[in-house]
Each structure stands twice: as structure tokens, then as C-alpha cells.
N, C-alpha and C positions, 0 to 999 in steps of 0.2 A: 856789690858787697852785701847790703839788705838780703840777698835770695840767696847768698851763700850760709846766710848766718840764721836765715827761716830755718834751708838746708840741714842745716847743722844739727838747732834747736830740734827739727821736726824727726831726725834721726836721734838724738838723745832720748825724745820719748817714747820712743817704737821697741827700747832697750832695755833692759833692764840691766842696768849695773849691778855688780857685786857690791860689796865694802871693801874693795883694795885699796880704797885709802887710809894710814893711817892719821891722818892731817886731819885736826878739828874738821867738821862738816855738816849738813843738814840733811837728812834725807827724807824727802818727800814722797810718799807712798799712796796710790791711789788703785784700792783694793776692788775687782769690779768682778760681775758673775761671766758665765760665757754669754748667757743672755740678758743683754741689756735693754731696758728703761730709758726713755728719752730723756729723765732728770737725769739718771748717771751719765749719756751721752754729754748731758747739757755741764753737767760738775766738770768732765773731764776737759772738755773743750775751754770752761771760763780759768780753769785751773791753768793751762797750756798759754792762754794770751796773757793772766795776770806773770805767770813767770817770763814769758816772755819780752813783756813789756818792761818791767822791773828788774829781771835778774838775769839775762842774757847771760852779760860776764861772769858771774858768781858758776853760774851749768858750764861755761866754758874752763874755767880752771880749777872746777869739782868741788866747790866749796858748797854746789849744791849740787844732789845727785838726786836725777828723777828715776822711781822706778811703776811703771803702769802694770799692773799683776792680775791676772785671773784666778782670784782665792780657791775654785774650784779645781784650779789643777793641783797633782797631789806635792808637786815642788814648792808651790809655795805656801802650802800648809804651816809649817814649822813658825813662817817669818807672821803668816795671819794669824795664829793663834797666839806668838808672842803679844802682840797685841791685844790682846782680847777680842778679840770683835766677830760679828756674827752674820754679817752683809758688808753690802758697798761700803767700803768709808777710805777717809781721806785723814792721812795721820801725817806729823810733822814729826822725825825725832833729829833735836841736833846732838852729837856725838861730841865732848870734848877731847883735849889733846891729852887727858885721861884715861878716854873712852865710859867715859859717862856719859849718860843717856838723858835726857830730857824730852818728854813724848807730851804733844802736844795733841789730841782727837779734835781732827777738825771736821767730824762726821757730821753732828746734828748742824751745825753753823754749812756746811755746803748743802743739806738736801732743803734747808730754809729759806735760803737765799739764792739755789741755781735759777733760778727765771730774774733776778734783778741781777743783772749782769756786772752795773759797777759799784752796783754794796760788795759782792762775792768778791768783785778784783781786788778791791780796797781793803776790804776786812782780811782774806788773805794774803794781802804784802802786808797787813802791819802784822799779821800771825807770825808771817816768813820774820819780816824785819827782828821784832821781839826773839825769836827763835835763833837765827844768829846771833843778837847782843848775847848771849850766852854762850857761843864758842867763841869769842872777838876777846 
């Protein structure tokens, strides 16, 4: 059941979701170039096990939707620039059942702490956590 649900997880991030939900939700966004940097390798992977480890369920019934993006492609220009940003980075936005936006930049806090593996897991579940109490 474990390797069905790695399975799962490891297809959820391979994906990028739309927003076809209209259901409160979080969407976690992790903006990276074609050519990557061992710290963005290293963001992207601590990023994958703290959700992993913490939020299986939540990715399973969309309450969190991951999406892994190549800023350089020109499709996801529109969704990079809403956010401002000008490289890698790593954004939280949760959506309420409004469609209210609350964006959280978790850029500077991930390329600070990608080499301490469980400050980054930890600082980003309480990110995630705090990030939900706001569509709950």
C-alpha cells in the first residue's frame, strides 16, 4: 500500500494540475529554470518528502494541489509573473471557498535552508499548516 501511495504521490508531482477545483485549497507552486542548480534539485526534493511525509491525504483529495513549472516555458509565464518573481521560487497560495488568494513566498526561506534538510521539512509543514488554517 506504501509504494502504491509513493506511486501516486510521485505522479501527482510529475503533473501539473489545473485549478479545477472549486473547493477551498492550497496550491503549492515550485517555479524552477530548464537548467537546474543542485539547490533547486536539492528545494525540490526536501519539498516532495516534507509533503509527503505530512500531507499525503490533503494531495490525495486536492486540498492540496502540487504543481512543479518550468518558468521558462512560455505557458507558464502568465501564472509566474502573477506572482512576481524573477527565478526559482517556491510559493504557497491557499484559495478560499471565495476564491481569495493568500500567497505565501517561500523563496528566500527554501534556498536558505535547502542543505538542512529538517529545518526546511519543518519550517515548511508549519508554512503548509498556517496556509490551510486559512481555508479550514
Amino acid at each position: 500500500m506504501k509504494k502504491i501511495l509513493l506511486f501516486l504521490l510521485t505522479f501527482v508531482f510529475s503533473v501539473s494540475f489545473g485549478n479545477s477545483t472549486t473547493e477551498p485549497h492550497l496550491d503549492i507552486y515550485y517555479f524552477h529554470a530548464t537548467h537546474r542548480c543542485p539547490t533547486c534539485l536539492k528545494i525540490e526534493a526536501n519539498a516532495r518528502k516534507a509533503i509527503e511525509t505530512y500531507f499525503s491525504e490533503e494531495v490525495l483529495n486536492k486540498s492540496i494541489i502540487i504543481h512543479i513549472l518550468n518558468f521558462e516555458e512560455p505557458e507558464n509565464a502568465t501564472l509566474f509573473n502573477k506572482f512576481e518573481l524573477y527565478s526559482s521560487s517556491l510559493v504557497l497560495n491557499a484559495i478560499d471557498n471565495n476564491g481569495k488568494e493568500t500567497v505565501m513566498n517561500m523563496t528566500d526561506f527554501a534556498f536558505t535552508n535547502a542543505y538542512e534538510e529538517d529545518k526546511f521539512i519543518q519550517g515548511l509543514k508549519s508554512a503548509i499548516d498556517k496556509q490551510l488554517s486559512v481555508i479550514k
